[in-house]
Biopython code that builds the backbone (N, CA, C, O; Angstrom):
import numpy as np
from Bio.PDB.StructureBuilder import StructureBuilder

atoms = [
    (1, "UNK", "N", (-212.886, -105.150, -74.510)),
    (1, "UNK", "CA", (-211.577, -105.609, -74.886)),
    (1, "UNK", "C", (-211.278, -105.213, -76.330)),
    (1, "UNK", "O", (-210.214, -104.854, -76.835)),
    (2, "UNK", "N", (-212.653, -105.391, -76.935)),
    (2, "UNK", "CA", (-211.887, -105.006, -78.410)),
    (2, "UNK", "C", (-211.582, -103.701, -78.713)),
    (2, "UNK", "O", (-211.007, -103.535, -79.789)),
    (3, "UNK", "N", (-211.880, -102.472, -77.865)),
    (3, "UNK", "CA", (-211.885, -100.719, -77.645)),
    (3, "UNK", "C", (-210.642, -100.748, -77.519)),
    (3, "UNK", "O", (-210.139, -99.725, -77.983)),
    (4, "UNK", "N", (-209.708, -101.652, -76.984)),
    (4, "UNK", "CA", (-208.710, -101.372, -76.569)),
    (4, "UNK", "C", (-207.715, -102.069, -77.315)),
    (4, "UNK", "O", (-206.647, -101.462, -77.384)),
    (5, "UNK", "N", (-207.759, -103.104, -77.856)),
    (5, "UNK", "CA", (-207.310, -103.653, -78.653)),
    (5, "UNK", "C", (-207.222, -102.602, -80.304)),
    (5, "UNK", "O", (-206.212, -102.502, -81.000)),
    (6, "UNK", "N", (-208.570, -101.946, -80.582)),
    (6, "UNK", "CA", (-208.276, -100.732, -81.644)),
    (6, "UNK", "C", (-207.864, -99.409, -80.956)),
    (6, "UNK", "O", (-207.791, -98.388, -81.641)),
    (7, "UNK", "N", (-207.587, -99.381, -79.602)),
    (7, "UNK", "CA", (-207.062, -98.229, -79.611)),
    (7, "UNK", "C", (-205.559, -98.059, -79.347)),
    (7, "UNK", "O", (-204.867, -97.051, -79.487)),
    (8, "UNK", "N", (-205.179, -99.440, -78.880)),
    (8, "UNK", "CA", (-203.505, -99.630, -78.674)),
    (8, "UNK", "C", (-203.214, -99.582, -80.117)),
    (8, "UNK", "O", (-202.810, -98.531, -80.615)),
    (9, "UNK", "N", (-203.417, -100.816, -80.943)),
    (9, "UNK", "CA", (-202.858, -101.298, -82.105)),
    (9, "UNK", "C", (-203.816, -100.653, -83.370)),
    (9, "UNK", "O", (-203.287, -100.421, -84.457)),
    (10, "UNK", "N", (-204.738, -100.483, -83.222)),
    (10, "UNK", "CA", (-205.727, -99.923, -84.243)),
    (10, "UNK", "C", (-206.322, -101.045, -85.051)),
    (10, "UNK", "O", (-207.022, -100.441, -85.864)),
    (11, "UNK", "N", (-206.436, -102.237, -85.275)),
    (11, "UNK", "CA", (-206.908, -103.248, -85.498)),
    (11, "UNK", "C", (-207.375, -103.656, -83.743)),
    (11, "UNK", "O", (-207.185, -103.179, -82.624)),
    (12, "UNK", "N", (-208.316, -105.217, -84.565)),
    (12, "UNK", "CA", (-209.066, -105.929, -83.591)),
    (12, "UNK", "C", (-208.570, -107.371, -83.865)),
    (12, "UNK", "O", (-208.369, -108.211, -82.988)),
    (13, "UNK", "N", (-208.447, -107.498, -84.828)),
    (13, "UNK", "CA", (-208.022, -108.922, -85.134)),
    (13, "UNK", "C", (-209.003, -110.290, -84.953)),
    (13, "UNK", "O", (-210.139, -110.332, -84.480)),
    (14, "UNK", "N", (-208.255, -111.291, -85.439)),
    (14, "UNK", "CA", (-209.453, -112.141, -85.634)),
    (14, "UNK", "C", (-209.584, -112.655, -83.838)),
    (14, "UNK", "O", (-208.691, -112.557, -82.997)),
    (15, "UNK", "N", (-211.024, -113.218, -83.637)),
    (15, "UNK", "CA", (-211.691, -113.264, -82.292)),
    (15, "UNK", "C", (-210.758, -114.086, -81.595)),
    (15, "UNK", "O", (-210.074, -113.476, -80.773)),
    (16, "UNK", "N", (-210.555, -115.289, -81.704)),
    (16, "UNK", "CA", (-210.215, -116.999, -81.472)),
    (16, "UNK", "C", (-208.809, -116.576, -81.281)),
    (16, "UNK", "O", (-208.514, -116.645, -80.088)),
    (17, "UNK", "N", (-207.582, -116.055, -82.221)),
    (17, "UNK", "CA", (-206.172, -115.594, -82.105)),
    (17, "UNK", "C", (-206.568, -114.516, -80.646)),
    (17, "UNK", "O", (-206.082, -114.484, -79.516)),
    (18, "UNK", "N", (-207.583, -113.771, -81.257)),
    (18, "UNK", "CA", (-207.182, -112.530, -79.751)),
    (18, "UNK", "C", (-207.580, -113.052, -78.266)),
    (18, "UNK", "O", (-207.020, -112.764, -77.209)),
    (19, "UNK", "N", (-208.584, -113.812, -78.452)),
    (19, "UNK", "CA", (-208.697, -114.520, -77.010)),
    (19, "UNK", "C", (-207.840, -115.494, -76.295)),
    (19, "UNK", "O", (-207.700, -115.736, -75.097)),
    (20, "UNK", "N", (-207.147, -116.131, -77.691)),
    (20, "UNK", "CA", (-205.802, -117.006, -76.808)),
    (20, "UNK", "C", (-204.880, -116.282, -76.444)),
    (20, "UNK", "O", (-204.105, -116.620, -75.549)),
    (21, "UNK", "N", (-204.784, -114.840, -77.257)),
    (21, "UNK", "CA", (-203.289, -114.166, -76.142)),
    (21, "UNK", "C", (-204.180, -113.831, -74.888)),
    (21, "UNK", "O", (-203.767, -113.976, -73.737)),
    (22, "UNK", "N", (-205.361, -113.400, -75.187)),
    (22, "UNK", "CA", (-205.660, -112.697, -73.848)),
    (22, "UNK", "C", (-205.196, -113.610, -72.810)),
    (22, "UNK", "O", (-204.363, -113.303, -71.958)),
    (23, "UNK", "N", (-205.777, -114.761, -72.918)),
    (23, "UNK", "CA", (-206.017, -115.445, -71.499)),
    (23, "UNK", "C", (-204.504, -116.079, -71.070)),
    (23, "UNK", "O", (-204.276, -116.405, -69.906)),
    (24, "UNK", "N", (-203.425, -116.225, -72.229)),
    (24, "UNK", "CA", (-201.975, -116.379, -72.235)),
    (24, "UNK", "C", (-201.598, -115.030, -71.624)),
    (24, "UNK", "O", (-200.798, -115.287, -70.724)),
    (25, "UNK", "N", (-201.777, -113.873, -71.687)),
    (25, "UNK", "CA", (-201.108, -112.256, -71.201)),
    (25, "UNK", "C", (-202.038, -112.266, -69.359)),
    (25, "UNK", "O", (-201.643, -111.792, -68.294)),
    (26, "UNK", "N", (-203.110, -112.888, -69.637)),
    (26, "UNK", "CA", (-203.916, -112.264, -68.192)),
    (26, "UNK", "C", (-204.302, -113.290, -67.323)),
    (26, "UNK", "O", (-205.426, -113.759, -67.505)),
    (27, "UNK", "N", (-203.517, -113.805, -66.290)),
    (27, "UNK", "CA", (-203.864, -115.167, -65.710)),
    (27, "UNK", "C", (-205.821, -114.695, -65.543)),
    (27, "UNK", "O", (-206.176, -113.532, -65.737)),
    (28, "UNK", "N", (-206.684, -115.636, -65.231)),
    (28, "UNK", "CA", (-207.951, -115.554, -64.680)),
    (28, "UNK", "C", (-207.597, -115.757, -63.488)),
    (28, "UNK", "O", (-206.527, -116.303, -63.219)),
    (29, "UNK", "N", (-208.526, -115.308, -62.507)),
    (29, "UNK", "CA", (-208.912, -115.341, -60.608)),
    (29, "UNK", "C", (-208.299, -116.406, -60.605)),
    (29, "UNK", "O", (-207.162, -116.475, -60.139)),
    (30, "UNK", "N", (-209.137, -117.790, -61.296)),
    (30, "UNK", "CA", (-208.861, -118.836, -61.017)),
    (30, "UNK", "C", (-207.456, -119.253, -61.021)),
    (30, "UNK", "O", (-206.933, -119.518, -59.938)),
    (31, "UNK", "N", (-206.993, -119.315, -61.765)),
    (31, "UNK", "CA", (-205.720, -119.729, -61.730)),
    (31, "UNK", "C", (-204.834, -118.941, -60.952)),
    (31, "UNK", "O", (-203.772, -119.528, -60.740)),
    (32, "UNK", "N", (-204.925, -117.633, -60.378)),
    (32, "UNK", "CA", (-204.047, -117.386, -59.193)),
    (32, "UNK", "C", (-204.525, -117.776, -58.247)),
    (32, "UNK", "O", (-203.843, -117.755, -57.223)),
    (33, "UNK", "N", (-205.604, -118.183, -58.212)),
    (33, "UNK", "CA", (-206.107, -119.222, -56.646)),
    (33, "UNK", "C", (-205.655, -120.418, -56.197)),
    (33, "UNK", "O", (-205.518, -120.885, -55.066)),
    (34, "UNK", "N", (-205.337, -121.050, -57.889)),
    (34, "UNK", "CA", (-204.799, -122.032, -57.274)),
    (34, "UNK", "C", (-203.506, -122.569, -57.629)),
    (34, "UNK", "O", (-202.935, -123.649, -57.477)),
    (35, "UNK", "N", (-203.183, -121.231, -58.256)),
    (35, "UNK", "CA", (-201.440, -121.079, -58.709)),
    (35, "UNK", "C", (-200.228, -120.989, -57.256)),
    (35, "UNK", "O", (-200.348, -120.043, -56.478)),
    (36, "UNK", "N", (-199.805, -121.391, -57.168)),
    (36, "UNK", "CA", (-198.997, -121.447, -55.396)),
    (36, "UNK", "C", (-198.130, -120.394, -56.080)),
    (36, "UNK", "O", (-197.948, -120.328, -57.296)),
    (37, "UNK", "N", (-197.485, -119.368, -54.923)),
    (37, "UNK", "CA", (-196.997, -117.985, -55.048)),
    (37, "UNK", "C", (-195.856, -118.667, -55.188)),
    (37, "UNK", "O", (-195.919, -119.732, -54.573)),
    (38, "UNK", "N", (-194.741, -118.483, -55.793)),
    (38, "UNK", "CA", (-192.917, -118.242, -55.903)),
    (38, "UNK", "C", (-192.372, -117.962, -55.057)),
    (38, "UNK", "O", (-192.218, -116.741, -55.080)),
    (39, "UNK", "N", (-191.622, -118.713, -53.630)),
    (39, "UNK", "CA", (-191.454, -118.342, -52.523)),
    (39, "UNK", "C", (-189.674, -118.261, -52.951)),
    (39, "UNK", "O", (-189.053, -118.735, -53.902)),
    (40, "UNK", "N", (-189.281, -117.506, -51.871)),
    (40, "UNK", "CA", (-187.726, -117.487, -52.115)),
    (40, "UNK", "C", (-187.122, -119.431, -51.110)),
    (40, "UNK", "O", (-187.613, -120.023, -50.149)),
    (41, "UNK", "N", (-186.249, -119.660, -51.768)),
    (41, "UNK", "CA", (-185.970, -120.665, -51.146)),
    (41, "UNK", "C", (-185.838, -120.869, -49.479)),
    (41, "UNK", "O", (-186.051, -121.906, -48.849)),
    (42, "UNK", "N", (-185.550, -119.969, -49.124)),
    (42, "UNK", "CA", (-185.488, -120.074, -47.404)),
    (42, "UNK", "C", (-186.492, -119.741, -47.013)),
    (42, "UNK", "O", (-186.439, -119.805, -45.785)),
    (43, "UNK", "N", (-187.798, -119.273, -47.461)),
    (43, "UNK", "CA", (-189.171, -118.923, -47.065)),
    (43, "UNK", "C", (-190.020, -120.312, -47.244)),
    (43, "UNK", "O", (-190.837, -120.718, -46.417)),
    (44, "UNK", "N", (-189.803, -120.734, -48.034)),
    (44, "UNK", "CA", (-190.028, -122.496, -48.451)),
    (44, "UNK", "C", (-189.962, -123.428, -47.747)),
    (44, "UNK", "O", (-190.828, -124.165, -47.277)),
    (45, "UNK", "N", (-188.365, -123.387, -47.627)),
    (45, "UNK", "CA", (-187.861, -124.120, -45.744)),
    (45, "UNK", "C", (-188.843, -123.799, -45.157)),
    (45, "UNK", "O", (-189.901, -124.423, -45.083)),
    (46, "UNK", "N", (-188.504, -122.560, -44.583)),
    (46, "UNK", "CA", (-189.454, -122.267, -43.445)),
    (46, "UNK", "C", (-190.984, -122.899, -43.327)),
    (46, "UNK", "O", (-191.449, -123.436, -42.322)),
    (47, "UNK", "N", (-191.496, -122.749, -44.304)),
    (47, "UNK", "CA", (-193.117, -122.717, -44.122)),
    (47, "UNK", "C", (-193.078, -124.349, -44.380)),
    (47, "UNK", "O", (-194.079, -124.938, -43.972)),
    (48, "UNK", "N", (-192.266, -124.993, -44.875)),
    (48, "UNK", "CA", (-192.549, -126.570, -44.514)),
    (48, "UNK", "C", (-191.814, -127.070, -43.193)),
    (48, "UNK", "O", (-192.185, -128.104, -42.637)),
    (49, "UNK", "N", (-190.734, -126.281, -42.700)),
    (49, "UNK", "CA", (-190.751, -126.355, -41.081)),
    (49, "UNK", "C", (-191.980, -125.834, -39.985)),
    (49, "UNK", "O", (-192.054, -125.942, -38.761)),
    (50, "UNK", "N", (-192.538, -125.463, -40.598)),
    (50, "UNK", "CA", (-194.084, -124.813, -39.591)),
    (50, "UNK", "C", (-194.644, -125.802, -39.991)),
    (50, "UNK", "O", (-194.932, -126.612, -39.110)),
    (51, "UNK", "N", (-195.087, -126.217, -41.644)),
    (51, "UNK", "CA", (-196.005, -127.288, -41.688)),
    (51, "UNK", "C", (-195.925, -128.415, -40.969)),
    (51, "UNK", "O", (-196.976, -128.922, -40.578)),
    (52, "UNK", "N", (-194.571, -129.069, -40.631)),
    (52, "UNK", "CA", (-193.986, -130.332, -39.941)),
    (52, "UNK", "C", (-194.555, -129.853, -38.366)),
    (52, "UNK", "O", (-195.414, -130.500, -37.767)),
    (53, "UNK", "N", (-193.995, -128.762, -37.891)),
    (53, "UNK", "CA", (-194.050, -128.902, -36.832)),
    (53, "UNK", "C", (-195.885, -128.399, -36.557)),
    (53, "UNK", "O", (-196.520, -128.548, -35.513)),
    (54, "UNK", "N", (-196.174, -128.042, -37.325)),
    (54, "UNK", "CA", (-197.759, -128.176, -37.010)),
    (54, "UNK", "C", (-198.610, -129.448, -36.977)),
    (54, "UNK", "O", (-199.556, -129.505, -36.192)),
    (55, "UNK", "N", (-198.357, -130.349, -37.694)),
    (55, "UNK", "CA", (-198.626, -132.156, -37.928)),
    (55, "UNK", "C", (-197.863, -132.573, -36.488)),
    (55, "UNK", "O", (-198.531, -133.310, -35.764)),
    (56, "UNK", "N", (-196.703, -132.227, -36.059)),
    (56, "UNK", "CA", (-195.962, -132.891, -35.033)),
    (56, "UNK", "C", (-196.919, -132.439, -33.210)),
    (56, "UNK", "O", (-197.049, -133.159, -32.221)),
    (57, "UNK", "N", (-197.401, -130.988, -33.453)),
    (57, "UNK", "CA", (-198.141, -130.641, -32.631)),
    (57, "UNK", "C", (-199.420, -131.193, -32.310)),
    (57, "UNK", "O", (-199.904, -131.332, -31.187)),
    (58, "UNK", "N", (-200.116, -131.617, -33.871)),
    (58, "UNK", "CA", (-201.237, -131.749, -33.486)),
    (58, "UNK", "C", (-201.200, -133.680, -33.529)),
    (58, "UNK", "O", (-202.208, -134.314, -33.839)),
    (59, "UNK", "N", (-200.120, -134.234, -33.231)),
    (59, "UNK", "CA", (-200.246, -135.557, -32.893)),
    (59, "UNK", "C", (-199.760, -136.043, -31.728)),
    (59, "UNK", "O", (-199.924, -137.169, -31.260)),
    (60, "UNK", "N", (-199.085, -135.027, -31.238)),
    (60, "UNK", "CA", (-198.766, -134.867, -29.131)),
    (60, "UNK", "C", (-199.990, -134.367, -28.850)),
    (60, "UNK", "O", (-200.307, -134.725, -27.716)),
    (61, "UNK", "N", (-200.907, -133.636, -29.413)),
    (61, "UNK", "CA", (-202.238, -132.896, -28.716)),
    (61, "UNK", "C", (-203.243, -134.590, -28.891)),
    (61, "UNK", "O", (-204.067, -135.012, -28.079)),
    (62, "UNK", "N", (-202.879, -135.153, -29.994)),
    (62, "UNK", "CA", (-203.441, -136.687, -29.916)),
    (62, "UNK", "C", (-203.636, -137.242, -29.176)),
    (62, "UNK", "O", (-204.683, -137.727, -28.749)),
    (63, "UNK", "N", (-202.013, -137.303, -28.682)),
    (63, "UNK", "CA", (-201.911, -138.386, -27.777)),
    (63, "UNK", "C", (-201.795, -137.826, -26.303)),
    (63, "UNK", "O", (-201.887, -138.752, -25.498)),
    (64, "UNK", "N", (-201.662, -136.881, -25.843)),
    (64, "UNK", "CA", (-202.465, -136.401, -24.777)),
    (64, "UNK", "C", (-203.456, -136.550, -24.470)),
    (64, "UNK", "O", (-203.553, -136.776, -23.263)),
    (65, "UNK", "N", (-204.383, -136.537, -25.027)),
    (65, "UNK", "CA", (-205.618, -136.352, -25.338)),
    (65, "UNK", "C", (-206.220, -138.041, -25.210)),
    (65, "UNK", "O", (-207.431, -138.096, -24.997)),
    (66, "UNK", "N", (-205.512, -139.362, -25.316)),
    (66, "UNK", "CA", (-205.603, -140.328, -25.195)),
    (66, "UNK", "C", (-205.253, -140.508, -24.327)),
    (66, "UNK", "O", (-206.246, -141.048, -23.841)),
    (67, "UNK", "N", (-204.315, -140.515, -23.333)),
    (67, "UNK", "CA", (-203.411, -140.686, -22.148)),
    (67, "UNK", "C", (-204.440, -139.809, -21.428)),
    (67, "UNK", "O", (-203.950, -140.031, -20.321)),
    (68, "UNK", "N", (-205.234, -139.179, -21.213)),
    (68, "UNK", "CA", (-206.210, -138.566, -20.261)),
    (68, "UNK", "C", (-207.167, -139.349, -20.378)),
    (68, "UNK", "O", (-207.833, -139.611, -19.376)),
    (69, "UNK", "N", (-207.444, -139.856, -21.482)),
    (69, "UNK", "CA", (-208.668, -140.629, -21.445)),
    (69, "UNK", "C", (-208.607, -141.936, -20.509)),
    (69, "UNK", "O", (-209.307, -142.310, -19.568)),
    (70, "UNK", "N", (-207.441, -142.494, -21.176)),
    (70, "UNK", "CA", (-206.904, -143.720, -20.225)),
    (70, "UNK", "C", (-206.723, -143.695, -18.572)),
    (70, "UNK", "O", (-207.155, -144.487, -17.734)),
    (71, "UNK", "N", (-205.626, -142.045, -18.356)),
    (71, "UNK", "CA", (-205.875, -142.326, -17.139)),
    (71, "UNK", "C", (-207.421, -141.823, -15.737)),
    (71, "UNK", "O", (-207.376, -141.886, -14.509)),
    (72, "UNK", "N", (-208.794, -141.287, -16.836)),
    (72, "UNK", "CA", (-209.658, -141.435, -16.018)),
    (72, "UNK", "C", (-210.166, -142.162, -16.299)),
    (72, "UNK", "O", (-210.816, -142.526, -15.320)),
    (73, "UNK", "N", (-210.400, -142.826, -17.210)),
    (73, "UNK", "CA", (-210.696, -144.680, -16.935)),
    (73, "UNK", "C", (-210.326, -145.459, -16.251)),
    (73, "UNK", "O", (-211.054, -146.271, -15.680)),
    (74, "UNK", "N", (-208.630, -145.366, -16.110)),
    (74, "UNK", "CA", (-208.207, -146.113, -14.852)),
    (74, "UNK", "C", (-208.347, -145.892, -13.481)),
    (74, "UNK", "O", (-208.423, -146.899, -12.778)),
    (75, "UNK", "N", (-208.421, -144.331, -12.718)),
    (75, "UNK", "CA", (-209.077, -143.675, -12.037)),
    (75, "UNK", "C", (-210.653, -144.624, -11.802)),
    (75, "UNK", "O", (-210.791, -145.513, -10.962)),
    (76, "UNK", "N", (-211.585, -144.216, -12.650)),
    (76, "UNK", "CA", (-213.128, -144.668, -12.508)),
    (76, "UNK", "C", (-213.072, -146.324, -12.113)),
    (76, "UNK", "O", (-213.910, -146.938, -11.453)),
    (77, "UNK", "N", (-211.935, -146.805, -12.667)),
    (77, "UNK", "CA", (-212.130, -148.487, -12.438)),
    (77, "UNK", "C", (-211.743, -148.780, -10.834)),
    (77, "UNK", "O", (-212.500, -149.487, -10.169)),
    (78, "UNK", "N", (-210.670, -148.272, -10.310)),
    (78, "UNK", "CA", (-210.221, -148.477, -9.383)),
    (78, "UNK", "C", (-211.018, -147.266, -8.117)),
    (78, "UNK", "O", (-210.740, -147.523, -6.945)),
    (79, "UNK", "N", (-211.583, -146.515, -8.267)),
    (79, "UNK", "CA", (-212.096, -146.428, -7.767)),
    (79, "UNK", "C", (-213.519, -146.595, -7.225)),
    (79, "UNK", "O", (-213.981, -146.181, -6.162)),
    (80, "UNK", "N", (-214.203, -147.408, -8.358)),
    (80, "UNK", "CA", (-215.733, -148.278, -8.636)),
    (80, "UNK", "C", (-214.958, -149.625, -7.524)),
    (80, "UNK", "O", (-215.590, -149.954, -6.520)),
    (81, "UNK", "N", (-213.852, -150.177, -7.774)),
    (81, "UNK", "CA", (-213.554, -151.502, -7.077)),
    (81, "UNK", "C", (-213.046, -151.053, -5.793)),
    (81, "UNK", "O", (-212.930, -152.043, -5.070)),
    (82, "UNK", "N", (-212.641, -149.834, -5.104)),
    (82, "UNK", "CA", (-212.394, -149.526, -3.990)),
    (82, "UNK", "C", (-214.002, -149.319, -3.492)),
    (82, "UNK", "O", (-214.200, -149.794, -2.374)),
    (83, "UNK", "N", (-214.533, -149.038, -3.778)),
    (83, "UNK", "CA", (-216.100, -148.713, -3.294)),
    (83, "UNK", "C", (-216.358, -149.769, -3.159)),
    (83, "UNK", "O", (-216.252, -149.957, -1.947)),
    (84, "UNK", "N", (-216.764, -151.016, -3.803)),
    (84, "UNK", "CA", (-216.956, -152.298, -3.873)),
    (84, "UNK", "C", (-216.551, -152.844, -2.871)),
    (84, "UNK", "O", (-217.332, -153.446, -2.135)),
    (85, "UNK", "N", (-215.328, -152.764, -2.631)),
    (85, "UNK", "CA", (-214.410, -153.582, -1.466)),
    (85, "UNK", "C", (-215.092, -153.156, -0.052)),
    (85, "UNK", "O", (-215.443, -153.993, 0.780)),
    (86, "UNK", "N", (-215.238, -151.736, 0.118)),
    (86, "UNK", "CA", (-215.532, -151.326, 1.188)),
    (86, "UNK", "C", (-216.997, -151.333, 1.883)),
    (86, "UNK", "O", (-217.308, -151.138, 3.058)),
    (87, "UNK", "N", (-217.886, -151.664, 0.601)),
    (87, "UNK", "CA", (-219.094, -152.078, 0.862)),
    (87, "UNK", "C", (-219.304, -153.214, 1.407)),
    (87, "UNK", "O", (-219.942, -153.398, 2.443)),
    (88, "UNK", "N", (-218.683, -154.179, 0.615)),
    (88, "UNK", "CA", (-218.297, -155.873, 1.239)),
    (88, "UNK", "C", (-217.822, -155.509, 2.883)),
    (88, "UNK", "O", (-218.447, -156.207, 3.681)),
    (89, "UNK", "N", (-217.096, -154.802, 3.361)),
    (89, "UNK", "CA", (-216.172, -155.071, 4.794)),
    (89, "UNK", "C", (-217.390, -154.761, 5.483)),
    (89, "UNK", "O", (-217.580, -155.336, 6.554)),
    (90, "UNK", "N", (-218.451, -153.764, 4.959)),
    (90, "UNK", "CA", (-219.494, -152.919, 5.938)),
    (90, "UNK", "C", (-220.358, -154.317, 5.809)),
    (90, "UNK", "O", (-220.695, -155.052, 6.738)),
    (91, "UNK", "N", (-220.474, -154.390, 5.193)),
    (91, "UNK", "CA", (-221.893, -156.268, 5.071)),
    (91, "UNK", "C", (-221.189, -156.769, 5.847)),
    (91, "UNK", "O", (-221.754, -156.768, 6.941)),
    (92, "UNK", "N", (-219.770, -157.427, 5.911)),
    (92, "UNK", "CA", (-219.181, -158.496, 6.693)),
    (92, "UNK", "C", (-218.899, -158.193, 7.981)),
    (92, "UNK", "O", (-218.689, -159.119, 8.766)),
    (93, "UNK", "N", (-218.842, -156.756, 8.445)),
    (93, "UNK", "CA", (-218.565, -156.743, 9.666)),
    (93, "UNK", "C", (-220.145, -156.276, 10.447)),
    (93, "UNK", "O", (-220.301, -155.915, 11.614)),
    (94, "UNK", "N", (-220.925, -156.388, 9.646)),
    (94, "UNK", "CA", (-222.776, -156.259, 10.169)),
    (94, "UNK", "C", (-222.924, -154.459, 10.497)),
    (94, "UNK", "O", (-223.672, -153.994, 11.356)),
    (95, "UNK", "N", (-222.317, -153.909, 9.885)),
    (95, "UNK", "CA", (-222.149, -152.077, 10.239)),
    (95, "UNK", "C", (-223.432, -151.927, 8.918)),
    (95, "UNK", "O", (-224.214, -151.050, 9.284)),
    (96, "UNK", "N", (-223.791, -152.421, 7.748)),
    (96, "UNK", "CA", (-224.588, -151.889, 7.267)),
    (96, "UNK", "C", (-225.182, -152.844, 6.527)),
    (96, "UNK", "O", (-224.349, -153.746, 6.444)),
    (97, "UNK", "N", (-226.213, -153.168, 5.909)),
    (97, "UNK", "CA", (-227.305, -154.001, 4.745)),
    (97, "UNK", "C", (-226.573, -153.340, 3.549)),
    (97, "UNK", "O", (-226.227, -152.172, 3.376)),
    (98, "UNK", "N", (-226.429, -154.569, 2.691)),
    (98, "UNK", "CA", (-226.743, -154.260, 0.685)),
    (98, "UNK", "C", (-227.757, -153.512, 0.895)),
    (98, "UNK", "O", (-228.499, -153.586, 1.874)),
    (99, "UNK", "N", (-227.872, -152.496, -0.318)),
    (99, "UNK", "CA", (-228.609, -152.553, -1.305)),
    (99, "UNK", "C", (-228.416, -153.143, -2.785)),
    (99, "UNK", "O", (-227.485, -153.460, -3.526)),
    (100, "UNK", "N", (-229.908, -153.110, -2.799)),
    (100, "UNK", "CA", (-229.950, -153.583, -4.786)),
    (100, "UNK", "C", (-229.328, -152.392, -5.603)),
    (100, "UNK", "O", (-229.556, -151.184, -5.539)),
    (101, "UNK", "N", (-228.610, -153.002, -6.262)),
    (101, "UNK", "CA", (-228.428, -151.991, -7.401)),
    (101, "UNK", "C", (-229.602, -151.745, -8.710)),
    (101, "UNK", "O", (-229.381, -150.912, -9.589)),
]
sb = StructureBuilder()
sb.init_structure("model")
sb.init_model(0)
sb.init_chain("A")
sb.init_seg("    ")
for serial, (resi, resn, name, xyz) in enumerate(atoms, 1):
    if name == "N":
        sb.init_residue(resn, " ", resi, " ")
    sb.init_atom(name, np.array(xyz, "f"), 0.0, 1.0, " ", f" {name:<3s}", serial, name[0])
structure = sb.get_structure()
């Protein structure tokens, strides 16, 4: 940095002054990483209409996803108590013996 600093201007200047323009003239990595880009205003819209509707997607994929659960639970219950029932009619009408569970 300082080669170039005497070969633009021909001085180097003092260290502490030349390192605060530097890092004022040359963002670091870092800070364009986590500098958010300058969007044009309708690109802005947009990408917080995707963001919404991406949160809105993934809380119908939620609740889908609950409502299946529920209805093979309700499925497994009613059909554990249809089995049940029909085991009872086979004991009561002497067509078959319990077993132990």
């Amino acid at each position: 940095m300082c080669e170039e600093l005497r070969r633009r201007f021909g001085a180097v200047g003092k260290t502490l002054r030349v390192f605060r323009i530097w890092r004022e003239e040359c963002p670091t990595a870092t800070s364009l990483a986590t500098a958010a880009p300058k969007l044009p205003a309708d690109m802005f819209l947009m990408q917080k209409r995707v963001e919404a509707a991406e949160a809105l997607a993934s809380e119908y994929l939620r609740r889908a996803e609950l409502a299946e659960f529920r209805e093979r639970a309700h499925q497994d219950h009613w059909a554990m108590e249809v089995d049940r029932l029909r085991q009872e009619v086979a004991v009561l009408s002497g067509k078959s013996k319990p077993f132990a569970v």
